[in-house]
Structures are given as structure tokens and as C-alpha cells.
N, C-alpha and C positions, 0 to 999 in steps of 0.2 A: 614326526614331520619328515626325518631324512628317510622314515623307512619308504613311505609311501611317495616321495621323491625320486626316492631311486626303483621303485616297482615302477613308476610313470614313466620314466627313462626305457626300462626296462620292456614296457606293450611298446612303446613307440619302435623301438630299435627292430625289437622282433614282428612287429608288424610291418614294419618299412622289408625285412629280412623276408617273410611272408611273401610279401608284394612281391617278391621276383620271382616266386617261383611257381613253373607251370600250373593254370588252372582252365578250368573248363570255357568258362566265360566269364566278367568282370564284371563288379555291381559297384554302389554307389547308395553311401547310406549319411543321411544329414537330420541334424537336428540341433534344440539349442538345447540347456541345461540351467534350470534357476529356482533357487533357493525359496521351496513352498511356504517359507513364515513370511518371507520377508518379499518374493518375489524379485527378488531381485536376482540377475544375472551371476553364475557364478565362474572364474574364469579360474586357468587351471585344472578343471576338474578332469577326470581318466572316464575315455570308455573305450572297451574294448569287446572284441569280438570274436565269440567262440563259435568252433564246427565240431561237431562229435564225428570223432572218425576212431574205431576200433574202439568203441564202448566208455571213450574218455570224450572231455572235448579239449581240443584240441586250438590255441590265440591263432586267428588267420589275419589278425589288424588291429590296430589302436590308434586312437589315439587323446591328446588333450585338448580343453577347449580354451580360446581366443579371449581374450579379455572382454569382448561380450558375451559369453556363453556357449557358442554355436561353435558347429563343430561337422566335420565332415570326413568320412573314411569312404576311403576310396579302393581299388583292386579288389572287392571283396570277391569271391566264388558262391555264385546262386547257388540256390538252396534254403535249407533247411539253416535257421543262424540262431543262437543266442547271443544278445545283447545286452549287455552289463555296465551300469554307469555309477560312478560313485566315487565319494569325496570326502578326505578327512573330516569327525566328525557331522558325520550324514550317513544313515540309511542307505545300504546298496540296494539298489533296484534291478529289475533285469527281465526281459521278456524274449522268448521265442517267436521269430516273425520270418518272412517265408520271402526272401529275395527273390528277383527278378533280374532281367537286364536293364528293367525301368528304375529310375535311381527311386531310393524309398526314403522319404520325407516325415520322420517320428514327431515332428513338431516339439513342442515345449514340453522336456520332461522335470518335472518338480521333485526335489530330493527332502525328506524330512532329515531334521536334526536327530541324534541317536543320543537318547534321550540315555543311555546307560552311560555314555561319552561326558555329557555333558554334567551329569551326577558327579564324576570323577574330574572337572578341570570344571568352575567357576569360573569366568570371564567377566567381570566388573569394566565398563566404559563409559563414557559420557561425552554428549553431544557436544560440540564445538560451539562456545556462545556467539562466538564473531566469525567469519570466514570474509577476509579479507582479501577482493580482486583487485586488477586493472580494470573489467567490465563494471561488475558491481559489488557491492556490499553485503553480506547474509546475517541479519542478526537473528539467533533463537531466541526468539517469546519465551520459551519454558524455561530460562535460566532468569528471568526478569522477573525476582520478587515483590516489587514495590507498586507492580502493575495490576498482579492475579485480583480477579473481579470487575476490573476496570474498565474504559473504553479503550477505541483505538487511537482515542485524543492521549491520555492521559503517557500508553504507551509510546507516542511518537516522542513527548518531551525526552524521553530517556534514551531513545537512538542518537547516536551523533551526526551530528553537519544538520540534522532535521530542528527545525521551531518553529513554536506553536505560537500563536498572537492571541491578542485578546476576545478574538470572537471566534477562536477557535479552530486558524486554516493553519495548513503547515504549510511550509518555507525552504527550499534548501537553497542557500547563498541568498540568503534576501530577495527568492523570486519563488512564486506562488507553485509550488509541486501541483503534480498529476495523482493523481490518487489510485490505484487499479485494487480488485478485489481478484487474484488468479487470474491474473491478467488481463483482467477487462473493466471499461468505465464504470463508473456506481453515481446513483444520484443520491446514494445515503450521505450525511453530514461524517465525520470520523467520531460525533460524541452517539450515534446511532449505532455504531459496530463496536460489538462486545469484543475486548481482548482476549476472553475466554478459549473466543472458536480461530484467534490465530494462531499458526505455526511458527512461522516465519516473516520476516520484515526485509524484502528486496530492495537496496536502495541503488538505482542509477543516477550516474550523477550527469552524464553527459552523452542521452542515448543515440545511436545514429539512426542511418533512414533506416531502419525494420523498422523503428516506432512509429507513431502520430508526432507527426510536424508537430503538433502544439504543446509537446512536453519541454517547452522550454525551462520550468525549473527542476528537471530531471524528473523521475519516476517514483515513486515509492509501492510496491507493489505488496498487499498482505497476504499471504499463502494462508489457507485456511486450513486446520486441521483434516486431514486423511488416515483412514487406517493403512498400516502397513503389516500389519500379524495376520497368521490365519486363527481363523473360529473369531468368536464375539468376544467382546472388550469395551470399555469405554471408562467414564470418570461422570463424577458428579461432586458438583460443590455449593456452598451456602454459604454467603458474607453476612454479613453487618457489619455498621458504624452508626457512628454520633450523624444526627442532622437526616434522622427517617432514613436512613441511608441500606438501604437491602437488595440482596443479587442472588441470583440463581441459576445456575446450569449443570448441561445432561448433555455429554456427549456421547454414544453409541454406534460400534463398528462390527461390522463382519463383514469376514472373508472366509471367503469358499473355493476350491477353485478356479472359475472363470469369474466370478461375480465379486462385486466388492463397495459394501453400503457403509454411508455416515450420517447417522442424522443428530442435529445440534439444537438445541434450544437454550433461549439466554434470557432471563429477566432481569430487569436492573431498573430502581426506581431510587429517588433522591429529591430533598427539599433543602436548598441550599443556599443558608440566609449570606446575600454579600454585600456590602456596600461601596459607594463612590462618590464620587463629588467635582462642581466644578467650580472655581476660582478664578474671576477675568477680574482687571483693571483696563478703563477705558483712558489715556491719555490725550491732553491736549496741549500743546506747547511742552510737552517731554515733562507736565507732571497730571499727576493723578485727575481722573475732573469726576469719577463714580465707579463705582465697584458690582458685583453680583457673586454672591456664592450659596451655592447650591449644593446638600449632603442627600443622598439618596439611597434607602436599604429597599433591598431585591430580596423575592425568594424565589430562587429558579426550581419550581418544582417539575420533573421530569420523569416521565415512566416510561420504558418499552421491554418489548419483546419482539423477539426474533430466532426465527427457526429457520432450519436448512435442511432437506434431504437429497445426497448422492448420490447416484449407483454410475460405477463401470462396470463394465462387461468389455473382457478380452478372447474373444472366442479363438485365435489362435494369437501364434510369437507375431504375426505382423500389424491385426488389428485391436484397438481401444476404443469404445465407445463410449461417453458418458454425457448421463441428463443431470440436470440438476434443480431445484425446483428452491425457492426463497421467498418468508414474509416475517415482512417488518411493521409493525405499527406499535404506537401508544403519542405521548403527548410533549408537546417539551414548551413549556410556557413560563413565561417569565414576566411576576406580578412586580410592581413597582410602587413607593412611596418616597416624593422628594417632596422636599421643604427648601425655597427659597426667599432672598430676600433681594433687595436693591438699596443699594450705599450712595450717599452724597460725597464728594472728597473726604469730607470732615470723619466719612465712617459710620454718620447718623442714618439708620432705616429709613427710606422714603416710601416704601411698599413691601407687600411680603406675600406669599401665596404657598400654595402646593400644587401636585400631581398625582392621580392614582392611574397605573391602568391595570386592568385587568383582564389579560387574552382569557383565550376559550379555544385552543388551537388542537388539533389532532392530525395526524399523519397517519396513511397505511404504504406499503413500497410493495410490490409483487412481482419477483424476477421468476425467467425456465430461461435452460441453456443448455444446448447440444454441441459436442464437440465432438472431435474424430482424430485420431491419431493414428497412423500409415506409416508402418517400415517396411524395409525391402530389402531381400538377398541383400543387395549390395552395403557392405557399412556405411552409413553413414547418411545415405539417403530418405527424406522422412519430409512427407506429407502432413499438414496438421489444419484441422476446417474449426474455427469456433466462431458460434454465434451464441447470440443473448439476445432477448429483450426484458425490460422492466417499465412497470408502471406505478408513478409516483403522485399522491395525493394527499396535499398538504390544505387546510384551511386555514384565512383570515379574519378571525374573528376578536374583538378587544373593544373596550367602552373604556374610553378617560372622561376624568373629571379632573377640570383645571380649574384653581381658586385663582383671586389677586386683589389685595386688599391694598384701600391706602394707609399711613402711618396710623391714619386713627381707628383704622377697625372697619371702615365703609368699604363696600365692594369697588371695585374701579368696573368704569361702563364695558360693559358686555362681558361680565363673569356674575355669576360661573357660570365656566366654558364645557358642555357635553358633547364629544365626539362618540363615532361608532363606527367601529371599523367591521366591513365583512367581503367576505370573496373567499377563491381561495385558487390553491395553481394545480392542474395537474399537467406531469411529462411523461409521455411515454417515449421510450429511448430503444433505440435496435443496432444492432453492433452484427457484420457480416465480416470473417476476416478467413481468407486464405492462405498459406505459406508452403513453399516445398522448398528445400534444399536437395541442392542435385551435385555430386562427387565429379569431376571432372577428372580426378587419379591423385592421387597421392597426398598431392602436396597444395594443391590448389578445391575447389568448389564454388558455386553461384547459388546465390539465395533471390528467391523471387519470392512477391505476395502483393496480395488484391485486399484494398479493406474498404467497407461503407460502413459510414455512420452516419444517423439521423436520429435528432432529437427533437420534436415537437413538443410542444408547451403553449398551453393555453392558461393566461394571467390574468387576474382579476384580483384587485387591490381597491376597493372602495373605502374613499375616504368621505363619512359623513358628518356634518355639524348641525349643532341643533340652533334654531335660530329662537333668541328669549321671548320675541315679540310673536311668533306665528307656533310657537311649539311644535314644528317640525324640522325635518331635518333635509339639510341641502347637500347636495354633493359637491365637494372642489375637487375639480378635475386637475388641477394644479400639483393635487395631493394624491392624485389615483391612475391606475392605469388597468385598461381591458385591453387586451391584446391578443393574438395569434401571434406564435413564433415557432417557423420553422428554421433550426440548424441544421445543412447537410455538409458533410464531410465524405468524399470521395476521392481513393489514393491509390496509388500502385506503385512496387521498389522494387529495384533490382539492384543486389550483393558482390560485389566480389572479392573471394579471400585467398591470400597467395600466401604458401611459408618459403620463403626466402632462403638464401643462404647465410650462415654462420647464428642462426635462429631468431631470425628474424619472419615476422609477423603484417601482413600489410592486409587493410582491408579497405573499400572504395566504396561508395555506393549512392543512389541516386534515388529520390521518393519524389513523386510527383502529384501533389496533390489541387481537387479542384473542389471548394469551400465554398460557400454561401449563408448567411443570415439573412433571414426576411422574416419581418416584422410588420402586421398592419394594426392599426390603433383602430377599437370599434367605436371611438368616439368622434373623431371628423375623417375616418378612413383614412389617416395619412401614414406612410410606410416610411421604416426606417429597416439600418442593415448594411449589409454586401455583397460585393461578389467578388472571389477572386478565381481565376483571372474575370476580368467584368468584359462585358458583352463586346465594348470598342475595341478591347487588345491591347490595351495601356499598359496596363500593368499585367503581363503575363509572364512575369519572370520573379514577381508573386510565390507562383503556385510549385517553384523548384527547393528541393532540401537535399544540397549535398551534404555527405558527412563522409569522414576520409579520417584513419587512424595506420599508425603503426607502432609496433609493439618490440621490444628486444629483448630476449632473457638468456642472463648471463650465466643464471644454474638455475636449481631446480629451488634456490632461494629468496632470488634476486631477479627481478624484471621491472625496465623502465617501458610508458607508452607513452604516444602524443596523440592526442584527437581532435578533429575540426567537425565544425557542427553549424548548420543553419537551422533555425527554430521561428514559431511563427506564436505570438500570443494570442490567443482572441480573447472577445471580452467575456466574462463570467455573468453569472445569473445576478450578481448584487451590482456591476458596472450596468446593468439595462433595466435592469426595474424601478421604477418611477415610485410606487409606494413609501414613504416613508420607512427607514429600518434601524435608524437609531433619534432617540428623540429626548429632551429634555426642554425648559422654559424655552433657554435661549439658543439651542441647536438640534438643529436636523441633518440628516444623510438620507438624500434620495438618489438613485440611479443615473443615467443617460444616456438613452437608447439612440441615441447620436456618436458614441463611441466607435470608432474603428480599431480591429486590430493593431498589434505590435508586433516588430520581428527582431529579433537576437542570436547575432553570431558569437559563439563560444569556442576557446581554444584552450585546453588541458593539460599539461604536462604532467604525469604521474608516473612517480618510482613507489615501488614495492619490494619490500625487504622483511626475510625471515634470519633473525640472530639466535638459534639458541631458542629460549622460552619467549622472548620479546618477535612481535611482529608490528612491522610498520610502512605504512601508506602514507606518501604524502604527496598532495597535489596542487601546483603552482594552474591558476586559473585566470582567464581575461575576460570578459561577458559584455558585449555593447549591446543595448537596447536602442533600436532607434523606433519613434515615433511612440511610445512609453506612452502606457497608462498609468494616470496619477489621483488620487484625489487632490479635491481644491477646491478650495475655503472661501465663499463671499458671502458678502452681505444681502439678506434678502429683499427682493426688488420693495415686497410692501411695508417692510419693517426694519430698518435698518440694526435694530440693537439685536436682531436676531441673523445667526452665523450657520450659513446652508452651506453644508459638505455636499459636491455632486464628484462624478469622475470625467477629467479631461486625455486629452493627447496632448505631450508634450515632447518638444528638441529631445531628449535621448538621457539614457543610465549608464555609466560606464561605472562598472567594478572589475578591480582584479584584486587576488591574493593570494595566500597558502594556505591549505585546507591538511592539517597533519590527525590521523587516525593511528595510537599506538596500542596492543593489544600485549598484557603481560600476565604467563599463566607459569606459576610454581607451587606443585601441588595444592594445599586448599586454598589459595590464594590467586583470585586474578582481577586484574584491574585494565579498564580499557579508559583511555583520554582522547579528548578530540578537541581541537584549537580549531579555528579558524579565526585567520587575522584578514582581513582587506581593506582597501581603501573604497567608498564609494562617492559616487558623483554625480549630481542631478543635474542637468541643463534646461535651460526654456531660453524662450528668446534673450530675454532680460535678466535670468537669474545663474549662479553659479554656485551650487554648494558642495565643499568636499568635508569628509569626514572620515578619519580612520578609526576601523571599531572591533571588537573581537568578540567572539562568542565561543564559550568554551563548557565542555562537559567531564565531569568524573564519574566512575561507574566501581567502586571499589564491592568483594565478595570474598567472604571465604565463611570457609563450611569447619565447626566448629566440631568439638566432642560429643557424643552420643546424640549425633543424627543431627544436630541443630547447624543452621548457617544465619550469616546474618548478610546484607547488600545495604549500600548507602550510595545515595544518587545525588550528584552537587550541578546545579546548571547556574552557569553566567552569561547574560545577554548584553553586549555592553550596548552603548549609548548609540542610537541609529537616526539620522539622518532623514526627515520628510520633507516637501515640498514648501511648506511655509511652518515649520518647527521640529522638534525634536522627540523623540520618545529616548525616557531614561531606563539607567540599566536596570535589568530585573533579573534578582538572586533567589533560589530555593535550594532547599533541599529535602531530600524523602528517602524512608529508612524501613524496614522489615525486617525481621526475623522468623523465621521457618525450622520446625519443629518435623523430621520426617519421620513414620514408622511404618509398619506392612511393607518391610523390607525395603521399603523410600517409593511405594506406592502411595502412598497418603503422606495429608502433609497439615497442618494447622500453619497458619500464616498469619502474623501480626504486623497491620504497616503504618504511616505515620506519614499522609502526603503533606507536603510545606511544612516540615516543623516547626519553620519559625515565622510561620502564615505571613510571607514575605513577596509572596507572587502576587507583586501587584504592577500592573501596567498605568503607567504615567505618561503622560504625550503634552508636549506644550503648541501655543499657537501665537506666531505673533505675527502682524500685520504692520509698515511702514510706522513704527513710532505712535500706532492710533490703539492698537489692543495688545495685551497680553493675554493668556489663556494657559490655564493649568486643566487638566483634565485624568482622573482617576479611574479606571475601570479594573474589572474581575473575572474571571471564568470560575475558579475553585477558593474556598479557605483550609486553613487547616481541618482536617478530621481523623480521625484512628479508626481499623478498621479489624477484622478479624474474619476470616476467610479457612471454611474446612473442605478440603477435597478426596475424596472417598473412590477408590475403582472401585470398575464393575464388570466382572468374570475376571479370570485368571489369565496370561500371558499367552499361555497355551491353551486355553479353552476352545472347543471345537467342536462340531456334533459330530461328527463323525471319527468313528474306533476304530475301522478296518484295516489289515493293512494294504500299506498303500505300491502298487501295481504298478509300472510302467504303463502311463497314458498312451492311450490311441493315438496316433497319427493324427494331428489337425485337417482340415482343409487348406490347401496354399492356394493363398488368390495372389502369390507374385507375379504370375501370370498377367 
């Protein structure tokens, strides 16, 4: 290392030495220099440049290259040159090329590793499981044992600050996340996206205007596997578990060159018996006057598959191009059988019945995506175009049968009840976004970009009942909905970043977005929805999203920021659809397409600090929600013993707390912990509830004697605070062991989700002294699992043997 330190010293000196002295005319020779496995930019590297004069040749320039690769010598004497570039451990390259006064432009030269080099110094390393920012968060998938075969549900439980509720959304700070798949919307669910095909797990927690306005509970962005080796490579793996439970995947990479493919395919299929139950007491005069309890076993039987195909193409160092192509389909259906009863005070049965349903639902998802990525001479400046679209097709199809007997066994009038549900939704969704960053010198740059969204959905939720008397079946429209709905989102921002003095950090910036929902029912054509700003001008301060940070870092271990953030919620797909979506005797949850957005200002404080082997993030948080989306609980107009969940707007959320992330890695041992403590706060006109709650995660790993490791995953969700009751805490834990060999290319995996089949969701209800209400639900139970992953080709596999030449001269379209 000092020899070839000091030879680098040594062209530069004499090339600078060179440069003074008389020559004919002056050239100009530029290009960048990056690492052919890995593609990546290699900075430091020598190139120098030889003249044959007197049957030798003779260094007339040198020099090294810039910490992104590129590289530029200058004074050279036209002619006849050779050019030589090369890097410890790397293949020297070197070609004869024929100067000019016109400057010559080599483009991207790719250097292999020396492979003789390498035989002789072994380099053993490993991925960073956590890289922890002031922007964002970086978790690696591929150190997460307890996930491999899993979904992108099962994986979010185990990132910190993120949670998963009982039907399956993530959460970060008790507000509903954004979901991106490589940075763009998805209309997949996260229990549709195999864990297999991620990389990485991006987490923002407070993004500014670059994003979408409507990421008010931050970002969570999943990086999908990419190749980064040259030649062909991939993996392949096969689970099973207890409960039908089988998975399958194929991931396959090449690179070549300019070209660079991944295609992915994921099966995963599961019959996963759960149960739940629900418990009310009806009071009158503050004691008991009847009861109803309900136990209910599900088997959510669920199949899909999903594939991916890739390709970039970099035809020179400035341009990237890539398409990408996506399909998702199979079924996810969820068969049910309750059994309930009805109590007099006394406790004595006064009726009893059941419920089956039995969906018939299927899904397919169809995404393509062009992107473009533009760099330019100048550092730092970069153009990037992504667009997408996908189309989403889901069907509504399910038959119930409702009993209800009285004490003696006699049917009670009008059962049994046969319903049939059919319809189904499809969305097609289109995403246009443009961004350029432009360097204004040194210290400062302006970020601009243009984005459209638009999401169309067409809904159809038929609800029909069979009437006992006529043997046909009626529609309640009460219970259904036909609809067109268009979403458009249209935004434009502008950045600005300054470095300060004593290092300090400021950054500004301004999105201006103009939104719309519209909604028309095909049943009395009547329209619901938004506009912001809306047609009068009312409200057109609406459509503004400032966000404003700054940053200070005190070394290269230690940095505190602050950030301001306006956010705008809108309502989701289960806030506006009218269909029934959760259902039992005595309660239902339907939509309301009468919901208007919410908007939340957030303000951040966060230090960042590296000790030694310990690193740690902690971030003091404030979050006002005004005009807050809520569910809320009443009684049904026709039936009063029966409790309709819909979603309203209400007075406002105020949370603030401390969100601490600490990272601890000594040799095979590392542990990551993440607390969040806050206090939260509902308002409505009439009501006031605070509650302080915490949620916390452990993430313990170490890698054991002959190749084994083992990870254990502990999550605590304390006691949260709803609109008219409570959900109680919910404890798990989950645990693996991995087996690695083929030099820790393969791996046998044994896991163990909820050991103590402990993840269960509890949420209570009560109503002025008139109901109580316990209520039990599930997503997973306990299972074991076993999981083999297999490569496929070798590290260095490649088709091509020749050696490798100093590449041509690209095209420059800097111009």
C-alpha cells in the first residue's frame, strides 16, 4: 500500500514536472475509472501517461482520481500516447490512443480485480445491519433471520419505530406510513410482497418537500434486490412449516458490461387456523341487564406468486436507463366459523346461532417502469425521470350463512339468513416524477422536481340477501357500493441547501401541491370527494408544504438536526368504501366516502452519536393532527344491539415523545434496541383522552462456532389509546437459528414466529356507562419453519474469458 502510495505521489509530481516543460501543443485527456465487479466508482486510483521518445517510453502526466472516479490530465503533447490506469489489487489496463488538440474523452474504464492478488490476501467483510442517519434509517434484510421466506408484513414487525396492527398496516409514531417499493407507490398489501426479493428497508421518519405531501407517517421505502457482481449469479430457496405453510424463490442476476438483469420469482402459500372472540356487557343503571359472547376460528388460507424482471443499461458514465416489468397474483381469503350466544343478567342463554362465510376472492397486480438517470461533468449535478404504472384486480365474491335460534332450538323469524356478496375493484395507478439537482458552487445547490399522480378505481361491492318468502335475492344498497373514483395528485418543489459555517447544515424548501378526489356513486349519481385548493379559493393555503431543517455536526461521530415539516393526510381505500370489511353478529366496519382529508405539522429534534462499537439515535418528536381521521362506533340506525364501526373527522391528535435507536456491534455479537415513549392525545368537541404509552423492540444476534448463528426478536406494544376505548399491550417473540456452508453461501434456516403464540390484538369499547366491549383478533399464530437457500453460479462467474482491454471512448452527451 505505501509502495504504490508513493509511485502515485511519484506520476503526479513528475507529471506536474512534465507540464512545464516545452511541448509542441497541449492536449487534454479525461475519463472516469470504476471497479468492473462491482461497478462502482474507484477513487484514488493512478493513471498515467506514457510518449515513447528514444525507443523507451517516456511519463509526460499523471495523475489520481477524485473520489468519484474521474479523472482529468491535462498539458499532455499530441501524438502518438499510451495510457495506463491501474489500482492496487486490480489489473492494469492500458491502451495506445492518438491525441489531438481536441480534448479526448475515454469514458468509463472498468478495472478487474487480480485475481492472483486476491488468492494471496483474503478480505472477509459484512454488511452493516443498521446504518443509522439524521435523514433516514437503512436496515439490511439479509442479516434478519427470523424473516427469510416471509412477507414484507412479517419483516416490518422487526424494524424499529415501525408496527404492524391487526389487519396488517404499518405505523410509525402511531400514524399510518407510506409504503414505496424503490421508491415508488404500490397498490400491493405488504402481506403480498415476499421478503425474499428485499434488500433493504429505508425508513424516513420526517420527510421534507422532495416527497409527497401525504407521507405524513413518514416513508418506509423497500429496496429490492439488485445485482452488483459481474457474470451471472443468483440464489434460490425452499421453506416449509407447520399449517400448509410452503415458499419458494429464484433470484437471477447478470451483468455484463453496459447491461445489467434480475429476475425474481416468489411463491408463498399458507392455511392459517386463528381464532377470536367477542365479549360485550350491555348495562343499565351501571349494572349488568345482558351479555353476548362470541368465539370465532378462521382459516386464512392465502396463495401468491410474484415475479420481477429488470434490466439497466448504462451506455456511457452519464447515462442509466431501466425498465422494469411486475406480476402479482393468487388469492387471500379468509373462511370463517362463529358461534354465538345472547345472556340475560342472570347469564341464562336466551338465543344462540352461528356464522359461516366463505370468500372466493382472487387478485392479479401488473406493473412496467421506465426510469432514467443523467449525470454531468459537473459533480454533483443529476437529472433522474421515474415513472410507473400498475393495474390492480381484486374480486368480491363470499356467501354467508347466519343461523339464530331461540333457547328452545326454534329458529327466530327470518333465519336463516343467506347473503352473497360479488363485485370486485379494479385500480390502475400512474406515477410521473421528475427531479434535477443543480450545484450552484461549493457549498450551497437547489433541488427542483415535478410529480403526477393519478389513481382511478373503479368499486363494486355488492351486497345481496336472499329473501325466505320470494327465494330471491335483494340488494341493500345500505351495504354496497358502485362507484368511479378518480385520485389526482399534482405537485411541484423547490430545495435549497446551504453548508454554513463551523458545519453547519441548512436546508429550506417549498412543495406545492394541487389534489383532488372525485367520487360518483352509480346508484343515485351522487358525487363525493375534494378539491384542494377548491374551485372558490378558500382554502388555498391547503395545497402549501413547507419543510425547513438544519443540521450541525460536531465530528465525524456526532451530529445533532432539527426539522419542520407540513404534511397532509388523505383518506385511504378502507376510509371510503362503503362495503362491509369487518363483520361478525353484532358488528360491522364500513367506510365513508364523506371523509375529507387531515393535515399534520411535525417538528423533530435529533442527535446522532457514534461511541466506540455503540451507535445511537435519538429523536425528541411533536405531531399535531388537525381535523384527524378517526374510527367511530354507533349504533345501527335499524338495529340498535348491533355496533357499526364507520370513519369520521374529528377536533385533532396531538403526540409528542422520544424515539431512541441504539445499535451495538462487538465482534459476533450485535444488538439493536429501539424505545419509543410518548404521550398521545385525542380531541373532539366533547371528549379529551391522554395516554402515555411506549413501544419497544430488541433485536439480539451472534454467530456462533462452525458456521451457526442464532437471532431473537422481542417486540412490546404498550397500551394505545382509541376514540372510544383502548387496545392492550401486545408481546412477542421470534427466534432462528442458521446453519451456513459453501463458504456462508448457503444457509439452512430454522425459525420459530411468536414462540409464545402471544400476538394477539385486544381493543375494548365502551359507550357512556351503556356497553362494554372486549374484542380479540389475529393476523399470525405460532409456527416453525425451515428454510434452505442454495446459489446459483459462482461470485465471479462470467461468460466472457478474454482479456480485458481498455474500453472505447463512450459517446458524451454532456453536451
Amino acid at each position: 500500500m505505501l509502495k504504490n502510495l508513493l509511485f502515485s505521489i511519484f506520476l503526479v509530481t513528475t507529471g506536474a514536472v512534465a507540464q512545464l516543460l516545452p511541448s509542441p501543443k497541449n492536449g487534454k485527456i479525461v475519463g472516469k475509472i470504476m471497479d468492473a465487479a462491482t461497478n462502482q466508482a474507484l477513487p484514488f486510483a493512478t493513471v498515467s501517461v506514457f510518449k515513447i521518445q528514444n525507443n523507451t517510453d517516456s511519463l509526460v502526466g499523471g495523475v489520481t482520481t477524485s473520489k468519484t472516479g474521474e479523472f482529468v490530465v491535462n498539458n499532455l503533447p499530441v501524438g502518438k500516447l499510451t495510457v495506463k490506469a491501474s489500482f492496487i489489487g486490480y489489473q492494469t489496463i492500458s491502451q495506445i490512443v492518438q491525441l489531438t488538440e481536441n480534448p479526448l474523452d475515454l469514458g468509463v474504464l472498468k478495472l478487474l480485480p487480480d485475481a492472483a492478488m486476491l488468492k494471496e490476501v483474503q478480505v472477509k467483510g459484512e454488511k452493516d445491519p443498521i446504518s443509522l442517519g439524521m435523514d433516514k434509517r437503512v436496515f439490511n434484510v439479509g442479516k434478519n433471520l427470523t424473516t427469510i421466506g416471509g412477507t414484507a408484513e412479517s419483516l416490518l414487525r422487526s424494524i424499529p419505530s415501525i408496527n404492524i396492527d391487526e389487519n396488517g398496516n404499518a405505523s410509525l409514531r402511531n400514524m399510518a406510513t407510506t409504503i414505496y417499493i424503490n421508491g415508488k407507490p404500490t397498490q400491493l398489501t405488504l402481506a403480498q410482497i415476499p421478503s425474499n426479493q428485499i434488500e433493504s428497508v429505508e425508513v424516513i421518519s420526517n420527510p421534507s418537500a422532495r416527497y409527497d405531501a401525504s407521507t405524513s407517517g413518514g416513508i418506509v421505502n423497500l429496496v429490492l434486490k439488485k445485482n452488483r457482481k459481474t457474470g451471472y449469479n443468483g440464489t434460490a430457496s425452499i421453506g416449509v412449516g407447520n399449517n400448509a405453510r410452503f415458499d419458494g424463490a429464484l433470484n437471477l442476476d447478470y451483468h455484463e458490461g453496459k447491461w445489467n438483469v434480475t429476475a425474481l420469482y416468489n411463491m408463498n402459500s399458507t392455511k392459517n387456523p386463528l381464532t377470536g372472540y367477542v365479549n360485550r356487557i350491555n348495562y343499565a343503571n351501571g349494572s349488568p341487564v345482558s351479555y353476548f359472547n362470541q368465539n370465532t376460528d378462521i382459516s386464512l388460507d392465502n396463495i401468491f406468486q410474484n415475479g420481477r424482471l429488470a434490466v439497466d443499461y448504462t451506455p456511457n458514465k452519464y447515462n442509466t436507463f431501466s425498465v422494469a416489468g411486475n406480476m402479482v397474483g393468487g388469492s387471500f381469503n379468509t373462511v370463517t366459523t362463529q358461534q354465538y350466544n345472547y345472556q340475560n343478567a342472570q347469564q341464562g342463554i336466551t338465543s344462540f346461532g352461528g356464522r359461516t362465510t366463505l370468500p372466493a376472492n382472487a387478485f392479479t397486480n401488473v406493473g412496467a417502469e421506465f426510469d432514467w438517470k443523467r449525470t454531468f461533468a459537473r459533480k454533483g449535478r443529476e437529472l433522474n425521470l421515474v415513472t410507473s404504472y400498475t393495474r390492480n384486480n381484486v374480486s368480491n365474491a363470499a356467501d354467508w350463512l347466519t343461523t339464530s335460534q331461540n333457547a328452545d332450538g326454534t329458529n327466530q323469524a327470518g333465519f336463516p339468513e343467506k347473503d352473497k356478496i360479488t363485485g370486485r375493484q379494479i385500480g390502475n395507478q400512474y406515477l410521473f416524477q421528475l427531479d434535477y439537482i443543480h450545484p450552484l458552487n461549493d457549498s450551497s445547490k437547489i433541488e427542483m422536481g415535478v410529480r403526477s399522480y393519478t389513481f382511478g378505481r373503479d368499486q363494486q361491492y355488492l351486497f345481496n340477501q336472499l329473501s325466505n318468502d320470494t327465494q330471491a335475492y335483494k340488494l341493500l344498497v345500505n351495504y354496497s357500493q358502485d362507484a368511479d373514483v378518480l385520485e389526482t395528485v399534482n405537485a411541484a418543489y423547490l430545495l435549497y441547501n446551504q453548508r454554513l459555517r463551523n458545519k453547519v447544515t441548512m436546508e429550506a424548501g417549498l412543495r406545492v401541491e394541487q389534489s383532488f378526489l372525485h367520487g360518483l356513486s352509480r346508484f343515485d349519481n351522487s358525487t363525493f370527494g375534494y378539491n384542494y385548493p377548491s374551485s372558490d379559493g378558500k382554502n388555498w393555503f391547503q395545497a402549501f408544504f413547507p419543510s425547513f431543517s438544519l443540521a450541525k455536526k460536531f465530528s465525524e461521530d456526532s451530529e445533532i438536526g432539527f426539522s419542520l415539516s407540513r404534511k397532509v393526510g388523505r383518506p385511504n381505500f378502507r376510509h371510503l368504501f362503503v362495503g362491509i370489511q369487518a363483520n361478525d353478529r353484532q358488528n360491522i366496519t364500513i367506510g365513508n366516502p364523506k371523509v375529507q382529508p387531515e393535515f399534520i405539522n411535525t417538528a423533530e429534534l435529533s442527535y446522532n452519536q457514534n461511541i466506540g462499537k455503540l451507535s445511537w439515535l435519538s429523536s425528541a418528536y411533536y405531531i399535531y393532527e388537525d381535523h384527524t381521521i378517526k374510527p367511530f362506533v354507533q349504533p345501527s340506525a335499524t338495529d340498535p344491539t348491533i355496533l357499526v364501526t364507520t370513519f369520521i373527522n374529528v377536533k385533532a391528535d396531538i403526540q409528542y415523545g422520544i424515539d431512541n435507536t441504539l445499535k451495538y456491534a462487538a465482534g459476533a455479537f450485535t444488538a439493536t434496541a429501539n424505545a419509543n415513549v410518548f404521550n398521545f392525545i385525542l380531541q373532539t368537541t366533547t371528549l379529551h383522552k391522554e395516554l402515555i404509552t411506549v413501544r419497544a423492540k430488541l433485536n439480539l444476534t451472534y454467530r456462533l462456532p462452525a458456521n451457526f448463528s442464532t437471532q431473537l426478536n422481542l417486540n412490546y406494544d404498550g397500551r394505545s389509546p382509541a376514540l372510544q376505548g383502548f387496545r392492550l399491550p401486545v408481546k412477542a417473540a421470534d427466534f432462528a437459528l442458521r446453519k451456513a456452508f459453501m463458504q456462508n453461501r448457503a444457509s439452512l434456516v430454522f425459525s420459530i414466529n411468536d414462540i409464545f403464540n402471544s400476538r394477539k390484538y385486544v381493543t375494548t369499547f365502551e359507550q357512556a356507562n351503556t356497553t362494554y366491549q372486549s374484542t380479540m383478533n389475529r393476523r399470525e399464530v405460532r409456527f416453525y419453519k425451515l428454510t434452505l437457500q442454495l446459489p446459483l453460479g459462482k461470485p465471479d462467474a462470467t461468460f466472457k474469458h478474454k482479456e480485458r482491454k481498455l474500453e472505447k471512448p463512450d459517446v458524451d452527451f454532456s453536451n
